[in-house]
N, C-alpha and C positions, 0 to 999 in steps of 0.2 A: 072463246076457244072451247072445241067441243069436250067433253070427260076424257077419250079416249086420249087427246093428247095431254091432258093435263098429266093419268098415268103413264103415259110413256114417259116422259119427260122424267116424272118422279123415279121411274123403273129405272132411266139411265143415269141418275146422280147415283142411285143405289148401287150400279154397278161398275160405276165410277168412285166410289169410295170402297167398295169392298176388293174387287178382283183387278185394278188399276195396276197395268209392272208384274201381274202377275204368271208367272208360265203353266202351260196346260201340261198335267203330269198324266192324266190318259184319256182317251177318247173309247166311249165305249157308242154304238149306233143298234139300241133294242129294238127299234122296228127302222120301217125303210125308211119314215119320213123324222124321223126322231133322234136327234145328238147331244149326248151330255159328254159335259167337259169337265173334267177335275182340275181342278187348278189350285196351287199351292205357290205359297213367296211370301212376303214380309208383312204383307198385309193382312194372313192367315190364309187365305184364300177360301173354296166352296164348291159347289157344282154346280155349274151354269144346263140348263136345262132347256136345249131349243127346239121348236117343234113346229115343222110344214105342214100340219096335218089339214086340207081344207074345208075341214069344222070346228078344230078345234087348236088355232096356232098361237102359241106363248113363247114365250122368253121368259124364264123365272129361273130364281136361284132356289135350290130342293137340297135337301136330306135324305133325300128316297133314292135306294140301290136299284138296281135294275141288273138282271139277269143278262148276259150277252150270249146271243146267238152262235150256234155250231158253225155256222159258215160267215165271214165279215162280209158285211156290205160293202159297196164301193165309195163309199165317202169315209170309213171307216179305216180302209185299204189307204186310201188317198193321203192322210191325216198321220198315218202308221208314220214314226220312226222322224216326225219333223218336230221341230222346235217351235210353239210362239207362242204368245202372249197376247193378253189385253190388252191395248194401246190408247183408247179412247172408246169411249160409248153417248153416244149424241142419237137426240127426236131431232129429225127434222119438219122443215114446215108441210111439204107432204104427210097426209092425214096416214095413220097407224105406219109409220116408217120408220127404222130406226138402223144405226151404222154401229156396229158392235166390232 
């Protein structure tokens, strides 16, 4: 199994025990390709931190605030004013893939 899934894997038990049940309290999108979620419930919750960017794309849970933009983006827009949560986070057998 190559490294890359070993971390993922590890990434999604991590986000499976930390942010599981938990609901997203805001959505903020600091650049185009870039969405952190706050998320807050029983489990304490954290900032999931997801990122498109095609040089540099992660998935991490962060600490780090981030400034929002004067005008929202449209995934930002999209996200506004709904409800959800965590539900499960799984690697699948496809290499660097994972279902959050």
């Amino acid at each position: 199994m190559p490294i890359d899934a070993v971390f993922l894997e590890s990434l999604c038990e991590e986000l499976q025990e930390k942010l599981l049940a938990c609901r997203v309290d805001k959505v903020q999108q600091p650049e185009r390709d870039t969405i952190l979620l706050s998320m807050r419930g029983a489990s304490g919750g954290g900032k999931l931190l997801l990122t498109a960017s095609p040089n540099h794309p992660r998935i991490q849970l962060t600490n780090l605030s981030f400034e929002n933009p004067d005008v929202l983006h449209a995934a930002a827009k999209a996200f506004n004013g709904r409800t959800f949560g965590l539900h499960h986070a799984a690697a699948h057998g496809a290499p660097r893939r994972a279902d959050v």
